[in-house]
N, CA, C and O atoms as a Maestro MAE file, in Angstrom:
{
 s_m_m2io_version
 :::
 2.0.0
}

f_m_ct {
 s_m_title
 :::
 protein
 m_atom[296] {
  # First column is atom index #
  i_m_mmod_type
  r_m_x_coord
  r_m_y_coord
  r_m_z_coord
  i_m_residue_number
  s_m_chain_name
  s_m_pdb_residue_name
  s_m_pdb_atom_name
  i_m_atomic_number
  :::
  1 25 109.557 88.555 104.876 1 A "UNK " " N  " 7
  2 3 109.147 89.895 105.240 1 A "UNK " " CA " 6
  3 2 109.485 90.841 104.089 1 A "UNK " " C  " 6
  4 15 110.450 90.714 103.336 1 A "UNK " " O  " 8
  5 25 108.596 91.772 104.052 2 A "UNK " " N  " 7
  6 3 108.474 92.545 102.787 2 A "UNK " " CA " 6
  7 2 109.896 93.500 103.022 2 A "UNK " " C  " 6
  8 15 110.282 93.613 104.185 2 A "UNK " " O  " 8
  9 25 110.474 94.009 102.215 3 A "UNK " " N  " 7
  10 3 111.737 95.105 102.267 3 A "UNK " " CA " 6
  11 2 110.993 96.281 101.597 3 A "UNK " " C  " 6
  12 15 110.406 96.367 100.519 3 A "UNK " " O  " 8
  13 25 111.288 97.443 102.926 4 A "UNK " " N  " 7
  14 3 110.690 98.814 102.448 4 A "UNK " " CA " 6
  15 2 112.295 99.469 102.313 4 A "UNK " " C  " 6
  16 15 113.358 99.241 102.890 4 A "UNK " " O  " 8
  17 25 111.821 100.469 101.150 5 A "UNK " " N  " 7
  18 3 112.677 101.703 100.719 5 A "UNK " " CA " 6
  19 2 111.997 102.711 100.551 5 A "UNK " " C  " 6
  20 15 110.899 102.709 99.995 5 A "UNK " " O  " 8
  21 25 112.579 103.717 101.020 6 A "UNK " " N  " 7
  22 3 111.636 105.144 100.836 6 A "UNK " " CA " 6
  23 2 112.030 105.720 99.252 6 A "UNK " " C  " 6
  24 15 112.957 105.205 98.628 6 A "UNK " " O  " 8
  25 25 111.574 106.350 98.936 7 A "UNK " " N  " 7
  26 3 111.255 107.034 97.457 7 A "UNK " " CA " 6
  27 2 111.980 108.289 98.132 7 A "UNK " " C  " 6
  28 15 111.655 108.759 99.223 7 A "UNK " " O  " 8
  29 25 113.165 108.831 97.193 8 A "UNK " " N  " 7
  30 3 113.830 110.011 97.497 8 A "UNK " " CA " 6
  31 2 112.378 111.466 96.677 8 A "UNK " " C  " 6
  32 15 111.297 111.465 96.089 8 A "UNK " " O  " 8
  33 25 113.641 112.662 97.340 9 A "UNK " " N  " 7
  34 3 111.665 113.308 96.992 9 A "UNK " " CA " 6
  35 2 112.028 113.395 95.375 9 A "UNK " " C  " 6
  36 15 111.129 113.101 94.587 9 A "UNK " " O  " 8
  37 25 113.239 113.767 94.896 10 A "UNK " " N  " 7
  38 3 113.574 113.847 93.857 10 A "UNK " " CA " 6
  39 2 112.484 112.645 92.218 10 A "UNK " " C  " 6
  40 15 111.840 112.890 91.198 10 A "UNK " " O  " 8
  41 25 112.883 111.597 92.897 11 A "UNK " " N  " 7
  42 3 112.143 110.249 92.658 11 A "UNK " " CA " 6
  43 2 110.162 110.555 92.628 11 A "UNK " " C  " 6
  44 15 109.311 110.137 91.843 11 A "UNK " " O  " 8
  45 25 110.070 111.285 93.635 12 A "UNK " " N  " 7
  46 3 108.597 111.675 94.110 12 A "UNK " " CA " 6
  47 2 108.103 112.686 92.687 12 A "UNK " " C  " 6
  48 15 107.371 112.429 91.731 12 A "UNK " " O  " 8
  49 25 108.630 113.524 92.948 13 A "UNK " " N  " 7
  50 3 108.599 115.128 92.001 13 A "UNK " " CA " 6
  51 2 108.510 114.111 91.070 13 A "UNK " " C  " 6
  52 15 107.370 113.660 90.958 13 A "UNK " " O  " 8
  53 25 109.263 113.660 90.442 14 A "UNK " " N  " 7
  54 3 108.866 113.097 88.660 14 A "UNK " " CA " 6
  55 2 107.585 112.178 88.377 14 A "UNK " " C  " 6
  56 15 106.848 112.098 87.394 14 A "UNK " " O  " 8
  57 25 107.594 111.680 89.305 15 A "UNK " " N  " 7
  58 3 106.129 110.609 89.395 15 A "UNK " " CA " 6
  59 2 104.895 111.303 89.110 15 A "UNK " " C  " 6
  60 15 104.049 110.961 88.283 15 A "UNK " " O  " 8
  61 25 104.866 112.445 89.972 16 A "UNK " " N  " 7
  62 3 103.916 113.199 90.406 16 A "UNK " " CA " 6
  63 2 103.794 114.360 88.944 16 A "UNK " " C  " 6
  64 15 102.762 114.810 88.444 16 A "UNK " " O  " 8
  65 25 104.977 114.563 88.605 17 A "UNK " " N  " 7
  66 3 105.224 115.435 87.140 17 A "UNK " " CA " 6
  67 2 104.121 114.288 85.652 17 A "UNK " " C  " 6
  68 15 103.177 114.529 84.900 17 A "UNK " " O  " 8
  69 25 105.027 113.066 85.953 18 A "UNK " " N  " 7
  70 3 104.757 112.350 84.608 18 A "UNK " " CA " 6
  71 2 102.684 112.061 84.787 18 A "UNK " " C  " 6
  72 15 101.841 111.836 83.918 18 A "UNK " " O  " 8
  73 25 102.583 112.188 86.029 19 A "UNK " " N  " 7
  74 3 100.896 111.956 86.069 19 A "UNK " " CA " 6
  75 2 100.135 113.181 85.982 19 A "UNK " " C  " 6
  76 15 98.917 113.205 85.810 19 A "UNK " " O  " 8
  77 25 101.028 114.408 86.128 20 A "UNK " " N  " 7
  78 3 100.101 115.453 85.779 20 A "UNK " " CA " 6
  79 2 100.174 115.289 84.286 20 A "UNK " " C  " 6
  80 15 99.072 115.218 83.743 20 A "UNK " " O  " 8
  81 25 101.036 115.226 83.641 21 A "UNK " " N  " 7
  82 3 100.973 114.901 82.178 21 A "UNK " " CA " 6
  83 2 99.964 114.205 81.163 21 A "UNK " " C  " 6
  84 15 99.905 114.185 79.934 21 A "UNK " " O  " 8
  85 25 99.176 113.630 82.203 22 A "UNK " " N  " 7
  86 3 97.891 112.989 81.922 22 A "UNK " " CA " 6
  87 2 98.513 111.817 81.856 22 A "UNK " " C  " 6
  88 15 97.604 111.084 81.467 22 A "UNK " " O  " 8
  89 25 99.759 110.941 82.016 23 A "UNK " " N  " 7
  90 3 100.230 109.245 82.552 23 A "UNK " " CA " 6
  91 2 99.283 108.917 83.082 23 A "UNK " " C  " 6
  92 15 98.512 109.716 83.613 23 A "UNK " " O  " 8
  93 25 99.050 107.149 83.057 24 A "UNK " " N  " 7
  94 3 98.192 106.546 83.722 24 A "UNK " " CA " 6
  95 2 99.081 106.283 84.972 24 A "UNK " " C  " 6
  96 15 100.299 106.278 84.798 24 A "UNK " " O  " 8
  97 25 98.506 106.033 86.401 25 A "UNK " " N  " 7
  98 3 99.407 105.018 87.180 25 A "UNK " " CA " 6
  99 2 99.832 104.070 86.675 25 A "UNK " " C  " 6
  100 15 101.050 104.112 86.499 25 A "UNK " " O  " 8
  101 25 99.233 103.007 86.282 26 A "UNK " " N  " 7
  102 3 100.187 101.536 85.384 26 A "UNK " " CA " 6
  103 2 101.216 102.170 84.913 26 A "UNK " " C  " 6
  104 15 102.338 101.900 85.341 26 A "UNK " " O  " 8
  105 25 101.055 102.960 84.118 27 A "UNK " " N  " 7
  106 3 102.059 103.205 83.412 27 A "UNK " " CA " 6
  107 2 103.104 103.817 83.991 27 A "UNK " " C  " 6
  108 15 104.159 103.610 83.392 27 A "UNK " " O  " 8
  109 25 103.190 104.544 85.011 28 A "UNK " " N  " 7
  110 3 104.063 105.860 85.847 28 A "UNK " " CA " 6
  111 2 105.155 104.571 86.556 28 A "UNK " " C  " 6
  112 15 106.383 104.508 86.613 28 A "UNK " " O  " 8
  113 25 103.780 103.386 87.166 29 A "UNK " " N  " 7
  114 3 104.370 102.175 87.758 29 A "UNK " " CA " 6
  115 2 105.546 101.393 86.711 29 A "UNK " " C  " 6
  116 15 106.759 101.430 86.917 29 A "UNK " " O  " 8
  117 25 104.924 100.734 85.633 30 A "UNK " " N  " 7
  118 3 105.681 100.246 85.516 30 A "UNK " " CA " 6
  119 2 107.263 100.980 84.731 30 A "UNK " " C  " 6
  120 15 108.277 100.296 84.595 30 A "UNK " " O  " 8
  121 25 107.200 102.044 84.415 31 A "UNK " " N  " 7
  122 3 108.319 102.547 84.286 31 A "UNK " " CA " 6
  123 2 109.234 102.667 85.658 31 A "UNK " " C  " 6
  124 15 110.437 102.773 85.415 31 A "UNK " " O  " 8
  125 25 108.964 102.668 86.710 32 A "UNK " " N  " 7
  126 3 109.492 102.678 87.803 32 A "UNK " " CA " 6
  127 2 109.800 101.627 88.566 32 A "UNK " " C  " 6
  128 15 110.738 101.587 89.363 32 A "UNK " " O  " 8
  129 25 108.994 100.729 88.331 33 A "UNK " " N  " 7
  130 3 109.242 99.074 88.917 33 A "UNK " " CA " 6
  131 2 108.538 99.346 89.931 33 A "UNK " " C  " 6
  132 15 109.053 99.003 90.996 33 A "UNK " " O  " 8
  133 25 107.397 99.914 90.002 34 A "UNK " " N  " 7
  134 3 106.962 100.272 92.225 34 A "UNK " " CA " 6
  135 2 105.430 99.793 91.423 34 A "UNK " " C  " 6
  136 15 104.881 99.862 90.323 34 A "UNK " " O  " 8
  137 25 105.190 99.247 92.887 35 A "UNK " " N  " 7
  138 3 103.948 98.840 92.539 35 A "UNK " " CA " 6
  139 2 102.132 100.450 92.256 35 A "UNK " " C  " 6
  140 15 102.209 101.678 92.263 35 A "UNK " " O  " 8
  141 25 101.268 99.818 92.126 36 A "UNK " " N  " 7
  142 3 100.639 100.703 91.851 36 A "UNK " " CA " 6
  143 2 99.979 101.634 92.874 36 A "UNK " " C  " 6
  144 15 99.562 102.751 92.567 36 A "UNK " " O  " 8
  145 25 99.898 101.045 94.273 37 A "UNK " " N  " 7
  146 3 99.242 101.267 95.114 37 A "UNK " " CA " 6
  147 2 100.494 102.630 96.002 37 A "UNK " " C  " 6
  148 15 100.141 103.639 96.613 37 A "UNK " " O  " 8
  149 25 101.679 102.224 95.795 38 A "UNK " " N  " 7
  150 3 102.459 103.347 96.104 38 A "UNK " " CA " 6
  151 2 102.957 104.383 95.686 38 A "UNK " " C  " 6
  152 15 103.534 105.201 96.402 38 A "UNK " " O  " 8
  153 25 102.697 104.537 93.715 39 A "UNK " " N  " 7
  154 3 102.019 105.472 93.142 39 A "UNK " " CA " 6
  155 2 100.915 106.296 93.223 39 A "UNK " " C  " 6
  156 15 100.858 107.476 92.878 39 A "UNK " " O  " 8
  157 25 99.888 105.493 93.778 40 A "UNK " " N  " 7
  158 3 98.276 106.550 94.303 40 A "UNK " " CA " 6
  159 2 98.914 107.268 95.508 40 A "UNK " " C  " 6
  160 15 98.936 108.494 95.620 40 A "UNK " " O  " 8
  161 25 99.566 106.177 96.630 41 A "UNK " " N  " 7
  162 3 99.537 106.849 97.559 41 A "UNK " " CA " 6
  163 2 100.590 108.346 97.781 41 A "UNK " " C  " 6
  164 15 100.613 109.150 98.713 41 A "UNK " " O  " 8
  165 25 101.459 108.282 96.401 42 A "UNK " " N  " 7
  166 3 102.102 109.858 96.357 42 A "UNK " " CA " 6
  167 2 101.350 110.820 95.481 42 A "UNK " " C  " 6
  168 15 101.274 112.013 95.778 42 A "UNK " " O  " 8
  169 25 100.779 110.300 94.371 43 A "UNK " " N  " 7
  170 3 99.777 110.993 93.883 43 A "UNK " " CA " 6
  171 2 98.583 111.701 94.860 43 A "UNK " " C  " 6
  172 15 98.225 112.830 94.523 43 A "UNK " " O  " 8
  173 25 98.273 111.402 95.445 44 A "UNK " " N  " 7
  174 3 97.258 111.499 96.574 44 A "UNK " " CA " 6
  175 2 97.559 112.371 97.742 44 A "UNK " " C  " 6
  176 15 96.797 113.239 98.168 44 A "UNK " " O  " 8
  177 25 99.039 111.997 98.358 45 A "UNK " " N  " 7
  178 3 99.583 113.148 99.616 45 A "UNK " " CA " 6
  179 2 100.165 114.427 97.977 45 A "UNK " " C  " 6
  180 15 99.957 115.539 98.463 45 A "UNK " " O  " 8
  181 25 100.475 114.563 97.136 46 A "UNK " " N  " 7
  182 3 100.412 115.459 96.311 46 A "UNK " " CA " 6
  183 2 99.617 116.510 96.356 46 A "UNK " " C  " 6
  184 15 99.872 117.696 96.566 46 A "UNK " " O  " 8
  185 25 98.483 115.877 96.106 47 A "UNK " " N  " 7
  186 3 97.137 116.550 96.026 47 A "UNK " " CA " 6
  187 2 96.898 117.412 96.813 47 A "UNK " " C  " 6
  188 15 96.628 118.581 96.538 47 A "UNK " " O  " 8
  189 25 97.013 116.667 98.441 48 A "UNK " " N  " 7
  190 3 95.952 117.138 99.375 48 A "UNK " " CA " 6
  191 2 97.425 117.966 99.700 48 A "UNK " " C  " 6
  192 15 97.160 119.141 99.952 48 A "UNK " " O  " 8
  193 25 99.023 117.666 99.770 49 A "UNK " " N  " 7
  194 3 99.574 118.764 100.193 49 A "UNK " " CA " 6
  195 2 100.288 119.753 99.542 49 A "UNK " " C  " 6
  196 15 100.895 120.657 100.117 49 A "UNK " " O  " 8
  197 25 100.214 119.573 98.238 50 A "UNK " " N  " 7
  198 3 100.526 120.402 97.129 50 A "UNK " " CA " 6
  199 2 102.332 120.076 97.089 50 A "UNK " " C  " 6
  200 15 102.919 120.964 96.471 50 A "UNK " " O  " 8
  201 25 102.992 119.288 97.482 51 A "UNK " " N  " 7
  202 3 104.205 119.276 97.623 51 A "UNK " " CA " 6
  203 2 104.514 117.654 97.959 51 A "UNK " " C  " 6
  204 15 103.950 116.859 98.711 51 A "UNK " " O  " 8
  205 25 106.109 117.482 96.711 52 A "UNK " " N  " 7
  206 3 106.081 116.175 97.134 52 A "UNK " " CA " 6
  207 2 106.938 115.779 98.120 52 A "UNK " " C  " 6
  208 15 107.008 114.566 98.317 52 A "UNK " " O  " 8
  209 25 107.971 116.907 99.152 53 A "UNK " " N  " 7
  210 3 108.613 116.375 100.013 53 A "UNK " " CA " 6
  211 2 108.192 115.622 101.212 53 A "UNK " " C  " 6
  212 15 107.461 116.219 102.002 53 A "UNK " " O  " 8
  213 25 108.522 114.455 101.463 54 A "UNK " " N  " 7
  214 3 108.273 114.086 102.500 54 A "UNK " " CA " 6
  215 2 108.849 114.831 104.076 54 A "UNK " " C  " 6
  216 15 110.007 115.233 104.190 54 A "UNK " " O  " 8
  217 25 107.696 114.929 105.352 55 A "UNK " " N  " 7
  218 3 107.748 115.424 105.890 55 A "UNK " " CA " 6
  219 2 108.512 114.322 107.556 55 A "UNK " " C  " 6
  220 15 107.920 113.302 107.908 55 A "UNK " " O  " 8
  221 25 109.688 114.771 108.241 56 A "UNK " " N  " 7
  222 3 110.433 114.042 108.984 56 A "UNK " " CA " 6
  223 2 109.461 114.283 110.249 56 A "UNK " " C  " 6
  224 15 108.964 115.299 110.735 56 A "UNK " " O  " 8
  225 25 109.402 112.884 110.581 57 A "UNK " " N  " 7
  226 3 108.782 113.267 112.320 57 A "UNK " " CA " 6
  227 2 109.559 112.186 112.992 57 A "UNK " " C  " 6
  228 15 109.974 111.057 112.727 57 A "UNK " " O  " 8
  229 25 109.571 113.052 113.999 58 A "UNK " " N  " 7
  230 3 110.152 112.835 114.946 58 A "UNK " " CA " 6
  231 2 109.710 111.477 115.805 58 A "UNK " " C  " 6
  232 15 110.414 110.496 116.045 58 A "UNK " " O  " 8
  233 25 108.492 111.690 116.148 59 A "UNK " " N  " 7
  234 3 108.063 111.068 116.995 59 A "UNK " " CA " 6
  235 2 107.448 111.873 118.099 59 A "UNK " " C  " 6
  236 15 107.433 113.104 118.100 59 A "UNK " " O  " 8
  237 25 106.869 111.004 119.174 60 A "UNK " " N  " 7
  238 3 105.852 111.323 120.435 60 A "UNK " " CA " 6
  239 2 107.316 112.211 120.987 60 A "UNK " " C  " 6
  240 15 108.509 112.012 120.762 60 A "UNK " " O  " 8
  241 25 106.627 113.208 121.763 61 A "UNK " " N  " 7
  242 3 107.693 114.211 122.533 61 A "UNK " " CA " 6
  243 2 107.781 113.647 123.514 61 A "UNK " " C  " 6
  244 15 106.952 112.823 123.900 61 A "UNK " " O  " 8
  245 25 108.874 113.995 124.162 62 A "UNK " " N  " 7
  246 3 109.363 113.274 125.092 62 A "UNK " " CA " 6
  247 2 108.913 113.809 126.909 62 A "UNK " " C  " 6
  248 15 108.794 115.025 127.061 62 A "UNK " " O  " 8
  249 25 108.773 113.248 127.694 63 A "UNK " " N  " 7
  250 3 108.098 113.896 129.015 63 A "UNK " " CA " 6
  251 2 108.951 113.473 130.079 63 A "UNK " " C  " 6
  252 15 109.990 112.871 129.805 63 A "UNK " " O  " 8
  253 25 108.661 113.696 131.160 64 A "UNK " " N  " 7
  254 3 109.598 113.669 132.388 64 A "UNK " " CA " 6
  255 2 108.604 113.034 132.991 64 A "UNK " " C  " 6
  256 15 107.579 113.715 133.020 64 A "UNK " " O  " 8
  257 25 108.477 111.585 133.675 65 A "UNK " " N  " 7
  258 3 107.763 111.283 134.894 65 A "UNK " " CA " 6
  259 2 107.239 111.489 136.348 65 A "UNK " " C  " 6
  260 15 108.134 112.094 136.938 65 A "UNK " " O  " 8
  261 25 106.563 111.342 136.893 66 A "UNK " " N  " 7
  262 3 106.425 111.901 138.193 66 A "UNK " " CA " 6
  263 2 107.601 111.496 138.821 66 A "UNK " " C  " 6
  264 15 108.199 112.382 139.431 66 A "UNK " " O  " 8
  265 25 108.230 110.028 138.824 67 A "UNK " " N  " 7
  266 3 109.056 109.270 139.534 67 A "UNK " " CA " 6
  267 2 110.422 110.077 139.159 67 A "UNK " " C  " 6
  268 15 111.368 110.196 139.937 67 A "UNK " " O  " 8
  269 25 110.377 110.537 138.029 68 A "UNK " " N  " 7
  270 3 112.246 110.772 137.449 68 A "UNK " " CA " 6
  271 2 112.306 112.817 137.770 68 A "UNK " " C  " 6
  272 15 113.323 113.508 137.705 68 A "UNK " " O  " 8
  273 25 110.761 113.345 138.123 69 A "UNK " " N  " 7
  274 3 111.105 114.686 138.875 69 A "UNK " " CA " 6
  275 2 111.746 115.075 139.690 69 A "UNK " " C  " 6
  276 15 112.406 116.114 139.713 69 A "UNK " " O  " 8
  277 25 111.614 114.189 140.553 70 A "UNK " " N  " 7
  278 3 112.554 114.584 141.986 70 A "UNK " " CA " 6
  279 2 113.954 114.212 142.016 70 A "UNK " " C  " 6
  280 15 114.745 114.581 142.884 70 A "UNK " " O  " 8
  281 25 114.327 113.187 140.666 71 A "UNK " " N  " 7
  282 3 116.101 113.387 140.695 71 A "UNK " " CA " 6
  283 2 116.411 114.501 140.164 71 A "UNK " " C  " 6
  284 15 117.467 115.010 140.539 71 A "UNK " " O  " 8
  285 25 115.378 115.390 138.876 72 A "UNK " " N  " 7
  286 3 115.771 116.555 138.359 72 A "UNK " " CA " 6
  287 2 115.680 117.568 139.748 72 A "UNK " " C  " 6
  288 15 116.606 118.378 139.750 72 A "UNK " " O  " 8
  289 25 115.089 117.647 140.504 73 A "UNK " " N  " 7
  290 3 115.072 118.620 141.332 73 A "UNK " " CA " 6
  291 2 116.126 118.234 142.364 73 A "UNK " " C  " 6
  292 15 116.373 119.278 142.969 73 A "UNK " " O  " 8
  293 25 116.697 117.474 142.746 74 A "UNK " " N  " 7
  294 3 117.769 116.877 143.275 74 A "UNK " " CA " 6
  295 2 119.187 117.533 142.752 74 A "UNK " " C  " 6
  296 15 120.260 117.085 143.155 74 A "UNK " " O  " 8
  :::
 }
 m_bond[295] {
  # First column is bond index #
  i_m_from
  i_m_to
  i_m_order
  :::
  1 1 2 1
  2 2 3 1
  3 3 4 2
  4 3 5 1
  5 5 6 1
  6 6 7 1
  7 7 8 2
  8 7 9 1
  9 9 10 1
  10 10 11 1
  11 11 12 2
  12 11 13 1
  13 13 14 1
  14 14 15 1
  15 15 16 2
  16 15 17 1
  17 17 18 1
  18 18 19 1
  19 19 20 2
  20 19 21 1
  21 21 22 1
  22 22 23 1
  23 23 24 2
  24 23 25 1
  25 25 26 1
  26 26 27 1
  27 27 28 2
  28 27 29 1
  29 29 30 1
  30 30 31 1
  31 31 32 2
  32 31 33 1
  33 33 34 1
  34 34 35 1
  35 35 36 2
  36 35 37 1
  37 37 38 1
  38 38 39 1
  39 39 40 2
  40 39 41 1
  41 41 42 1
  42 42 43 1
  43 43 44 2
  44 43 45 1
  45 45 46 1
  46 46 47 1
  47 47 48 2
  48 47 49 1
  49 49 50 1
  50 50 51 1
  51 51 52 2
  52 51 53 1
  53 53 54 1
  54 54 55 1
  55 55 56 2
  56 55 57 1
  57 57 58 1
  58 58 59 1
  59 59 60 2
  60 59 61 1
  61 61 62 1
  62 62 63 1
  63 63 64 2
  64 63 65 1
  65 65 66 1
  66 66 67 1
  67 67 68 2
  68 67 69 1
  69 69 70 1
  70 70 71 1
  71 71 72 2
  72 71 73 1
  73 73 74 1
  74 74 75 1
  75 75 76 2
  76 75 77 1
  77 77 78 1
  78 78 79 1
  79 79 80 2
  80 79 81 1
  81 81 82 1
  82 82 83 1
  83 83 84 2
  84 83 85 1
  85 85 86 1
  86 86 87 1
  87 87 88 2
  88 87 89 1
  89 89 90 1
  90 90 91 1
  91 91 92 2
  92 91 93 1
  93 93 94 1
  94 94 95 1
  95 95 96 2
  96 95 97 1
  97 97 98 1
  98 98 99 1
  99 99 100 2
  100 99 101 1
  101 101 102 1
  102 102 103 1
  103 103 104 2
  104 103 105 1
  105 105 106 1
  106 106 107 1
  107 107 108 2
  108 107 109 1
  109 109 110 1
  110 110 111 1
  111 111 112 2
  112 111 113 1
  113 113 114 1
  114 114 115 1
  115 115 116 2
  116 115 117 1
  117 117 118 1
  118 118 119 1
  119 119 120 2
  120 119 121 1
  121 121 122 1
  122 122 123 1
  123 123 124 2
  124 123 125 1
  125 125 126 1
  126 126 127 1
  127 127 128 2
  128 127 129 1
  129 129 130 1
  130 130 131 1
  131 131 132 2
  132 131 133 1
  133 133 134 1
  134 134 135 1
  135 135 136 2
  136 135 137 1
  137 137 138 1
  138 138 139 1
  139 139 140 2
  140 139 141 1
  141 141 142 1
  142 142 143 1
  143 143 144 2
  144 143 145 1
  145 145 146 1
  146 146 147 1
  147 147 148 2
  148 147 149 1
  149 149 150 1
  150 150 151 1
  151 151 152 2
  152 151 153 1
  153 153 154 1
  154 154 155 1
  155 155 156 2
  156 155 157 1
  157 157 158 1
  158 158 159 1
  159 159 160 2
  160 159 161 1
  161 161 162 1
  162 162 163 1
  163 163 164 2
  164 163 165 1
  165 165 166 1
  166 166 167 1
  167 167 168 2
  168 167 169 1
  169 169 170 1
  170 170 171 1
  171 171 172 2
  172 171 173 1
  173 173 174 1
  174 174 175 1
  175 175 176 2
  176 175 177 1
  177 177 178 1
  178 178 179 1
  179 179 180 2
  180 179 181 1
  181 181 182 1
  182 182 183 1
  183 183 184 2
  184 183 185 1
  185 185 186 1
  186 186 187 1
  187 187 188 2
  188 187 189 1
  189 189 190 1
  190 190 191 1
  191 191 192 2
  192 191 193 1
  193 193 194 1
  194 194 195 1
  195 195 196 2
  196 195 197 1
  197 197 198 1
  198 198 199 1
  199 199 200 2
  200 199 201 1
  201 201 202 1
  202 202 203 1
  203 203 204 2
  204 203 205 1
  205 205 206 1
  206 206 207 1
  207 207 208 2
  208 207 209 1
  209 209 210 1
  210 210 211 1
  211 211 212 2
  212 211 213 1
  213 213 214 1
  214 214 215 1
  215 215 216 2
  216 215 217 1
  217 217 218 1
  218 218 219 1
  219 219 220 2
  220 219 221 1
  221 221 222 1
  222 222 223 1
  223 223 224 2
  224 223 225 1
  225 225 226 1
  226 226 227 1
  227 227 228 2
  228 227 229 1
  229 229 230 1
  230 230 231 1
  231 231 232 2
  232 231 233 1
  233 233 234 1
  234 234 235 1
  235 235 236 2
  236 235 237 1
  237 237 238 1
  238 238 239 1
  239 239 240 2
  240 239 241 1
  241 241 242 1
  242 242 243 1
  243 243 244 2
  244 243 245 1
  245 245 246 1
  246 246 247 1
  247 247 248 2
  248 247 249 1
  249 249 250 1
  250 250 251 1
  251 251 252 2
  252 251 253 1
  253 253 254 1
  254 254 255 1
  255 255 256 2
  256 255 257 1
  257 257 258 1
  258 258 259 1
  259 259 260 2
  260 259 261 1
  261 261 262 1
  262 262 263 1
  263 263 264 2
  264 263 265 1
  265 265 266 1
  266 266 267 1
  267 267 268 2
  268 267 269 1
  269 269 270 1
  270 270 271 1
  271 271 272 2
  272 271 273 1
  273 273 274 1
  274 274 275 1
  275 275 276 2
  276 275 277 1
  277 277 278 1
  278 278 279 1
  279 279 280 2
  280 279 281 1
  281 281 282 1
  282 282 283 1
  283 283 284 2
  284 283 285 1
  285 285 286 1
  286 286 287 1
  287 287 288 2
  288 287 289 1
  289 289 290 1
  290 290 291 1
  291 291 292 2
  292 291 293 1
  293 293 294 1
  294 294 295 1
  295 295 296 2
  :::
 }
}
């Protein structure tokens, strides 16, 4: 099974710096050891969000069931 690590944003910002510079990806890659396809894909949320921090979610919000209402009203 593959091992994921997230890219700190710090890590992000320079990637995204050295390719505005006119860097190729190969090249941005192999100075970094990351493959190429996870270079586009920060180059790319760059673009469309002008910022390289990654954004925390949470997840689906959380709800109360029909069944678990009536202990809250209890």
């Amino acid at each position: 099974m593959a091992r994921r690590n997230h890219l700190d944003d710090f890590t992000r910002g320079r990637m995204n710096g050295n390719l505005e510079e006119g860097r190729t990806v190969t090249s941005v890659a192999s100075e970094y050891g990351i493959n190429n396809s996870v270079i586009s894909r920060v180059w790319k949320e760059f673009q469309t969000t002008g910022t390289a921090v990654r954004k925390i979610v949470g997840g689906r919000p959380r709800t109360t069931t029909a069944g678990g209402d009536q202990y809250i009203i209890l």
